[in-house]
C-alpha positions as CSV (number, residue, x, y, z in Angstrom):
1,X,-24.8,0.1,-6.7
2,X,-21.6,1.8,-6.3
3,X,-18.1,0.1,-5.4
4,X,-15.5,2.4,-3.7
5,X,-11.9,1.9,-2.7
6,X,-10.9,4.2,0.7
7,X,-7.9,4.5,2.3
8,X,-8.6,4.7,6.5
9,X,-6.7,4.8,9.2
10,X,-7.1,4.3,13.0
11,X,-8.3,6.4,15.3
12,X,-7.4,6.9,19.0
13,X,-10.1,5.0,20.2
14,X,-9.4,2.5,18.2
15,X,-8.1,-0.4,20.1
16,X,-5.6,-1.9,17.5
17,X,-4.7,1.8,17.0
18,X,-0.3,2.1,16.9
19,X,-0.3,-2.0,16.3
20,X,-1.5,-1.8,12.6
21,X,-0.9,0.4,9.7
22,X,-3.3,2.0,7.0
23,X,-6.5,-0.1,5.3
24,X,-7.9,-0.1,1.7
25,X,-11.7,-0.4,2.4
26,X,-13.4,-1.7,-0.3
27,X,-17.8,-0.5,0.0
28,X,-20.2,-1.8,-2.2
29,X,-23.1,0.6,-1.1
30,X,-26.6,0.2,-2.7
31,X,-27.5,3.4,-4.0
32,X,-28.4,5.5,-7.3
33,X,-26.4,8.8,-6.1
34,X,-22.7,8.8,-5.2
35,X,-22.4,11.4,-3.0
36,X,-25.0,8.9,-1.1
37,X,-23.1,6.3,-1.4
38,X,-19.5,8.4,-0.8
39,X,-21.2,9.7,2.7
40,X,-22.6,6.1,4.0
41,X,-18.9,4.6,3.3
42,X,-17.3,6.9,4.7
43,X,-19.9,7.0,7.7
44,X,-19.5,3.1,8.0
45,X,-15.7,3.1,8.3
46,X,-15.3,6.1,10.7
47,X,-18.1,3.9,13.2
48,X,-15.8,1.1,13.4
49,X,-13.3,3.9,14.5
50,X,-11.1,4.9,11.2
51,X,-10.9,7.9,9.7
52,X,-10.6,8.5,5.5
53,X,-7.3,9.3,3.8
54,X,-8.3,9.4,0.8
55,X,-11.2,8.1,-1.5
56,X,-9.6,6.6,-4.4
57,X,-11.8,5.5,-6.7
58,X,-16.0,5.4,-6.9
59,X,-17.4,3.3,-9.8
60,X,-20.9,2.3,-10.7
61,X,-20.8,-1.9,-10.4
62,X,-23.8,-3.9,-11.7
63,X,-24.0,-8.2,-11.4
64,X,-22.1,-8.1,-14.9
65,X,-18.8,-7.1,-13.6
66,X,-18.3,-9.8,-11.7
67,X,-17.4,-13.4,-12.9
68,X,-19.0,-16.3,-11.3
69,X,-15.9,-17.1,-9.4
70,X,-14.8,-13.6,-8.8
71,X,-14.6,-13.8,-4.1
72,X,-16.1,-10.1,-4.5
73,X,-19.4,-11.5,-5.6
74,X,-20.6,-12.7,-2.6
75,X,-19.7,-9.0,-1.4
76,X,-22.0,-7.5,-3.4
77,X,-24.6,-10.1,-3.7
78,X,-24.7,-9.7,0.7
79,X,-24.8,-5.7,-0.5
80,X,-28.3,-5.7,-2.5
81,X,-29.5,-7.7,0.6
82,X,-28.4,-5.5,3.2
83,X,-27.5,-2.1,1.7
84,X,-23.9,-2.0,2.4
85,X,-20.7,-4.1,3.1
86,X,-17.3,-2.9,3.7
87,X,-14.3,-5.2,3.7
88,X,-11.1,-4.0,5.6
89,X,-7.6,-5.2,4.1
90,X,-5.1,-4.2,6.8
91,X,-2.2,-3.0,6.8
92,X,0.8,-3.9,9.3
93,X,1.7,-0.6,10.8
94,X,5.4,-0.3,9.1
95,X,3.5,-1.5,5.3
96,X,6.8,-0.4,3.7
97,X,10.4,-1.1,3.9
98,X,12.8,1.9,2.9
99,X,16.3,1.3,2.1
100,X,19.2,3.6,1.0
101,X,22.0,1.4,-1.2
102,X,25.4,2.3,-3.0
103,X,25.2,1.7,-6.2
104,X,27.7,1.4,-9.1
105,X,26.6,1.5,-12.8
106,X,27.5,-1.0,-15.3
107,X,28.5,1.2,-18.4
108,X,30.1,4.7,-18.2
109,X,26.8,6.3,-18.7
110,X,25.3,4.9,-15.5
111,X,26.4,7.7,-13.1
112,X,24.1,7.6,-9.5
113,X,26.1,6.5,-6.9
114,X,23.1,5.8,-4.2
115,X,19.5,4.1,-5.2
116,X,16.6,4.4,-2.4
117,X,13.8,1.7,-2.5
118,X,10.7,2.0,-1.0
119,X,9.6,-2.3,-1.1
120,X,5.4,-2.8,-0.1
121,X,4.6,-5.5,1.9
122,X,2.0,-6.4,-1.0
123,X,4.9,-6.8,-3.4
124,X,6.8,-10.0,-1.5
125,X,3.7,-11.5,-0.2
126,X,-0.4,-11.0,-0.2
127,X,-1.2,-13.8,2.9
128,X,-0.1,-12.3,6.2
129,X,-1.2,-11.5,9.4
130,X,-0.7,-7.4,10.0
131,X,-0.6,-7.4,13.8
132,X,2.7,-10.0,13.5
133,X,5.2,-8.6,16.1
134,X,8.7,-8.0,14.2
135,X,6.7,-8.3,10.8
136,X,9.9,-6.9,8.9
137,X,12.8,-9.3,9.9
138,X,14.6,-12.1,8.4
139,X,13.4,-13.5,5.7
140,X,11.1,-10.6,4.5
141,X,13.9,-8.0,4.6
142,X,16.0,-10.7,2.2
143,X,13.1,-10.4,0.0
144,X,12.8,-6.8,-0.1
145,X,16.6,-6.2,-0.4
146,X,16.8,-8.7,-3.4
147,X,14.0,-6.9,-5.3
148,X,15.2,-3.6,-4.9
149,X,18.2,-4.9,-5.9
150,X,16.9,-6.6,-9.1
151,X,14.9,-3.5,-9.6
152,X,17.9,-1.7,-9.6
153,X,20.1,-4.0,-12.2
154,X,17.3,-3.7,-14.5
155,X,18.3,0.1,-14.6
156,X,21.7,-0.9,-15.3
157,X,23.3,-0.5,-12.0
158,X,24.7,-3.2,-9.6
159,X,24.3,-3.2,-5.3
160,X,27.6,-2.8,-3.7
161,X,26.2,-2.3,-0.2
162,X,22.9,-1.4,1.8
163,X,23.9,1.9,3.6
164,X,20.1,2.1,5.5
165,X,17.4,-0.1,6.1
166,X,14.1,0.6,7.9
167,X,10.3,-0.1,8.1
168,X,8.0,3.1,7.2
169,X,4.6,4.0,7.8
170,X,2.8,6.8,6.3
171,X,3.7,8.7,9.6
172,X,7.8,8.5,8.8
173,X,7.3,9.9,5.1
174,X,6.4,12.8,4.8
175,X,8.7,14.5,2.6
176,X,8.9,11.5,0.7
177,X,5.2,10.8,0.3
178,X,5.1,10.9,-3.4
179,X,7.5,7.4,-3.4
180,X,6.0,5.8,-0.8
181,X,2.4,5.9,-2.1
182,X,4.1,5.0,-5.5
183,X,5.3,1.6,-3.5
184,X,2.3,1.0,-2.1
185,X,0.7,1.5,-6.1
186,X,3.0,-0.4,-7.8
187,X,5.2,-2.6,-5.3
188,X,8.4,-1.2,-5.4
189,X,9.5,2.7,-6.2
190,X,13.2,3.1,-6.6
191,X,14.8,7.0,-7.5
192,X,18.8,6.7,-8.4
193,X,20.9,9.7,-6.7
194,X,23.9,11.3,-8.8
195,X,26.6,12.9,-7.4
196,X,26.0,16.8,-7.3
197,X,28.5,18.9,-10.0
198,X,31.0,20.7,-7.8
């Protein structure tokens, strides 16, 4: 059996299409050949009207790697029954917050003068409902402004003020893809600007 992680998206027809943002699939598909198993996933996710991003990762999985507790058991105990399972965790559609701040370091050698943080939802909280209406507001924002700011001190600079502040999808990033997958990998991606030499 084989146990793939895919990044999806919503199609057009979708109907929850706009309201929610990107989904890591996880397949456990009950094969002995991975392109097999690679083509039924991805056949499976694009029927319930996704289409892939990206397939991120494709491993072998036998009974063994999973403890008797583990909740992704049952996931592959109902795959050698029926052949395949997929389980969807959603995104909301802004899964990011992106924030510009002015920064001033703590010794002389700390020069940037601007930080910008790229805060995943996943990082402040793992139980929410995606399709929440205003899902960055109050309280999350607070969150997301004190760990980038924390993130920020540990680099030896303090937050004089948040200059911009807004919630990104994978849409809005283009050109700054690279740190918004990083936030989405690892929390939180924060890159310190310097002033240019005149």
């Amino acid at each position: 059996m084989f146990l793939l992680t895919i990044v999806a998206e919503t199609t057009e027809d979708n109907p929850d299409h706009g309201k929610i943002g990107e989904a890591y699939v996880n397949c456990w598909i009950n094969v002995d050949d991975e392109a097999e198993a690679i083509e039924k996933a991805h056949a499976m996710i694009e029927s319930d009207g996704w289409s892939i991003i990206d397939t991120e990762d494709v491993t072998m999985v036998t009974e063994d790697d999973f403890d008797e507790d583990d909740p992704y058991l049952s996931c592959f105990e109902q795959a050698l029954t029926d052949g395949e399972v997929c389980l969807f965790h959603i995104s909301p559609k802004y899964p990011v917050y992106r924030m510009v701040l002015k920064v001033r370091g703590t010794t002389d050698e700390h020069d940037a003068v601007e930080a910008i943080a790229w805060v995943c939802n996943e990082a402040l909280e793992t139980d929410y409902d995606p399709m929440e209406p205003d899902f960055w507001s109050g309280e999350r924002i607070t969150k997301a402004i004190s760990l980038a700011a924390d993130t920020i001190a540990e680099n030896g600079y303090d937050v004089l003020e948040v200059i911009e502040q807004t919630p990104v999808g994978r849409d809005e990033t283009s050109d700054e893809i690279q740190y918004y997958d990083d936030a989405e990998g690892d929390g939180i991606c924060v890159i310190l600007v310097h002033d240019e030499p005149e």
